[in-house]
C-alpha positions as CSV (number, residue, x, y, z in Angstrom):
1,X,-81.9,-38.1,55.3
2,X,-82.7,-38.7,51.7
3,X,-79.9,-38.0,49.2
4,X,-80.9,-36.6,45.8
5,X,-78.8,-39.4,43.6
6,X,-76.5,-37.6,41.3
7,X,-75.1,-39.9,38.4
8,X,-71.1,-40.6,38.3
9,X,-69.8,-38.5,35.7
10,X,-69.6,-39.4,32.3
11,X,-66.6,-41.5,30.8
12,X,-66.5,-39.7,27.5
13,X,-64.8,-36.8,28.9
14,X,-67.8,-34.4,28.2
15,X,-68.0,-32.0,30.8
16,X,-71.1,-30.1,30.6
17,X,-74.3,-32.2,30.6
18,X,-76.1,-30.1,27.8
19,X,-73.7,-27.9,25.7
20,X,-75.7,-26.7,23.5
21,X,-76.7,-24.1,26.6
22,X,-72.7,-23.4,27.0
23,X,-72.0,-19.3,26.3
24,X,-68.9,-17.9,24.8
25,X,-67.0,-15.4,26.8
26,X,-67.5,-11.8,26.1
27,X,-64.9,-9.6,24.4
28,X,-64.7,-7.8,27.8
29,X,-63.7,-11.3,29.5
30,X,-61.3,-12.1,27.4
31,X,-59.9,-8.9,27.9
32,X,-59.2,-9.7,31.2
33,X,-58.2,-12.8,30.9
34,X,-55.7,-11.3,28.4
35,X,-54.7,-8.3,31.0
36,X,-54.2,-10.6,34.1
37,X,-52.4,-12.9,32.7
38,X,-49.7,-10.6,31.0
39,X,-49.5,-8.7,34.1
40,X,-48.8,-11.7,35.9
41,X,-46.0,-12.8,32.8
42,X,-44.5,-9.5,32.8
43,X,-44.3,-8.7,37.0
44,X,-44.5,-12.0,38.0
45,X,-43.2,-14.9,35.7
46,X,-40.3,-12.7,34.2
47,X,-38.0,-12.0,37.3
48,X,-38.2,-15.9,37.7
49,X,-37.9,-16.9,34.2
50,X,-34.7,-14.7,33.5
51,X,-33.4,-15.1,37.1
52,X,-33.3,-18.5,35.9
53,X,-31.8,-18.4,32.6
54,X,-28.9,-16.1,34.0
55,X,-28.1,-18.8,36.6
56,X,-28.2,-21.8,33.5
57,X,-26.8,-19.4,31.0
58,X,-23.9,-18.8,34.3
59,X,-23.2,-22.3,34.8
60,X,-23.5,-24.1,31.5
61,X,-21.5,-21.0,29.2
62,X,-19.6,-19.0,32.1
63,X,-17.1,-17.5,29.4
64,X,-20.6,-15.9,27.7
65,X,-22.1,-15.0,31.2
66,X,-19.2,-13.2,32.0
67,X,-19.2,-11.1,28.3
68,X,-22.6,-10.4,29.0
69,X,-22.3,-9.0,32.4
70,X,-18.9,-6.9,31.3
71,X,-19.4,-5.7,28.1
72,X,-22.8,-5.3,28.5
73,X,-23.9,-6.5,25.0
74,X,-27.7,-4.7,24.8
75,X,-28.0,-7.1,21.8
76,X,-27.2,-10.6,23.7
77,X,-29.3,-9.1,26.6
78,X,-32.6,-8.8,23.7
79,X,-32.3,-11.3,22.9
80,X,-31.9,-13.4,26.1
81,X,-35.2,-11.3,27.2
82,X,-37.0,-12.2,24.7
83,X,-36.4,-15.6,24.6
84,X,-37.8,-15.7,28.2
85,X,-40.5,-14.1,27.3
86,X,-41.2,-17.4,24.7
87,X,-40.5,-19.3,27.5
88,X,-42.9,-17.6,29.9
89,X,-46.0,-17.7,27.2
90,X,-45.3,-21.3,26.6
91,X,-45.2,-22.4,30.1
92,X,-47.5,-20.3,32.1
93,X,-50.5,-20.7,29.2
94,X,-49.2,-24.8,28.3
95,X,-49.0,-25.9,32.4
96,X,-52.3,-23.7,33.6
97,X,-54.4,-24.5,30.8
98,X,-53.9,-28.1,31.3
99,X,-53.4,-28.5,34.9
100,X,-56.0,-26.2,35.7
101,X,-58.3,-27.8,33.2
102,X,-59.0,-24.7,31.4
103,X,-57.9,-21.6,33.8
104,X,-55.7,-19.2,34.2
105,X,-55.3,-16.8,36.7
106,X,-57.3,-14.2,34.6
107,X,-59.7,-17.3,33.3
108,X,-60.3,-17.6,37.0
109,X,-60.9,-13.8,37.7
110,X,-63.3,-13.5,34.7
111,X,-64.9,-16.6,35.1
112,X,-64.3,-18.5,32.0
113,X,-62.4,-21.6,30.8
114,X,-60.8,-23.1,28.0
115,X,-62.0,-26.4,26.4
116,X,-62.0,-28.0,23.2
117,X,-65.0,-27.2,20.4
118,X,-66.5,-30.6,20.9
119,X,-67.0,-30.1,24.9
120,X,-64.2,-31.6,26.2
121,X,-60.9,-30.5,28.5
122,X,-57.8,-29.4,26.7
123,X,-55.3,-32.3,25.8
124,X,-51.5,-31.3,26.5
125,X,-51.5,-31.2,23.1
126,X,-53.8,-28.4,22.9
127,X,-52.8,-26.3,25.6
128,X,-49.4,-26.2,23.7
129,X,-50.9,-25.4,20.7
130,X,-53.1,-22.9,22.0
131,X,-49.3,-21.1,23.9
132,X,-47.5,-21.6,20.5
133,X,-50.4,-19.7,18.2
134,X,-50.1,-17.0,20.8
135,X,-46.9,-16.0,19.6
136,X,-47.4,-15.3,15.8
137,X,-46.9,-11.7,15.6
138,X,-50.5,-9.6,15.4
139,X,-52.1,-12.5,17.4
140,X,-54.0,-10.5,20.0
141,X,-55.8,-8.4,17.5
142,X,-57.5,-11.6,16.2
143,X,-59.3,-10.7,19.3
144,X,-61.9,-8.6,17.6
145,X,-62.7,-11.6,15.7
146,X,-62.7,-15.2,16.9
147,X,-58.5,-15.1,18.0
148,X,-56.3,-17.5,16.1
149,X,-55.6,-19.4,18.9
150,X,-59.2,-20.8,19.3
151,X,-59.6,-21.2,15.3
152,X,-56.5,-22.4,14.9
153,X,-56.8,-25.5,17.6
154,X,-60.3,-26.1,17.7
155,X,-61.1,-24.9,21.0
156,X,-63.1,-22.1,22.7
157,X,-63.1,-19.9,26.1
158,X,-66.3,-20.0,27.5
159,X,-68.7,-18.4,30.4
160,X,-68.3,-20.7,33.7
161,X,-70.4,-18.7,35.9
């Protein structure tokens, strides 16, 4: 019944052993990362995330709710939309990233993971940063290039498996 010892893990917060062997994910990956995760916004996230503004929007300003709903202002209804849609990029990329120490959904599928350039998980800090850069208009065709998002906060999406 001898064990193989394995050592505790580090304290510094490192969390590969040798990354000097860790591989960036592929344009292809991050293609699905990028293709799972919007589905997932768009289907998924978005009947919640406006199901629950109407229902704060309804009960903090009913005099607007009820404009909305009768007039049927296509402009207050954009931008309501939109602004969910913020919300939704903030959240589901902010929460995952750093809850899930590097995954999303499509991270998870592709088999990659966020972390910071010098080896270590995402801060809150960064995971918000990472959601916020998203949302500069023309973001996603940094893609072909290193994205803005990783430049921008120091961080990287690499091969897990």
């Amino acid at each position: 019944m001898d064990q193989e010892y394995t050592a505790p893990p580090s304290s510094s917060g490192d969390i590969f052993e040798d990354f000097a062997q860790v591989r960036n994910a592929t344009p292809g990956q991050r293609f699905v990362n990028l293709l799972v995760d919007n589905l997932l916004m768009q289907f998924g996230l978005s009947y919640l995330t406006e199901f629950a503004v109407g229902v704060i929007i309804a009960f903090l300003f009913p005099d607007y709710a009820r404009h909305i709903y009768y007039e049927q202002d296509t402009a207050d209804v954009l931008v309501l939309v939109y602004a969910a849609g913020i919300l939704n990029y903030l959240l589901y990329y902010t929460v995952c990233e750093k809850a899930f120490k590097g995954y999303t959904l499509g991270k998870l599928i592709s088999g990659t993971r966020a972390i910071r350039n010098d080896g270590k998980e995402l801060t809150l800090k960064d995971a918000f940063l990472r959601s916020l850069s998203r949302l500069v208009p023309f973001e996603p065709f940094s893609g072909f290039g290193v994205p803005w998002h990783d430049a921008w906060t120091k961080t990287q999406v690499i091969q897990v498996r």
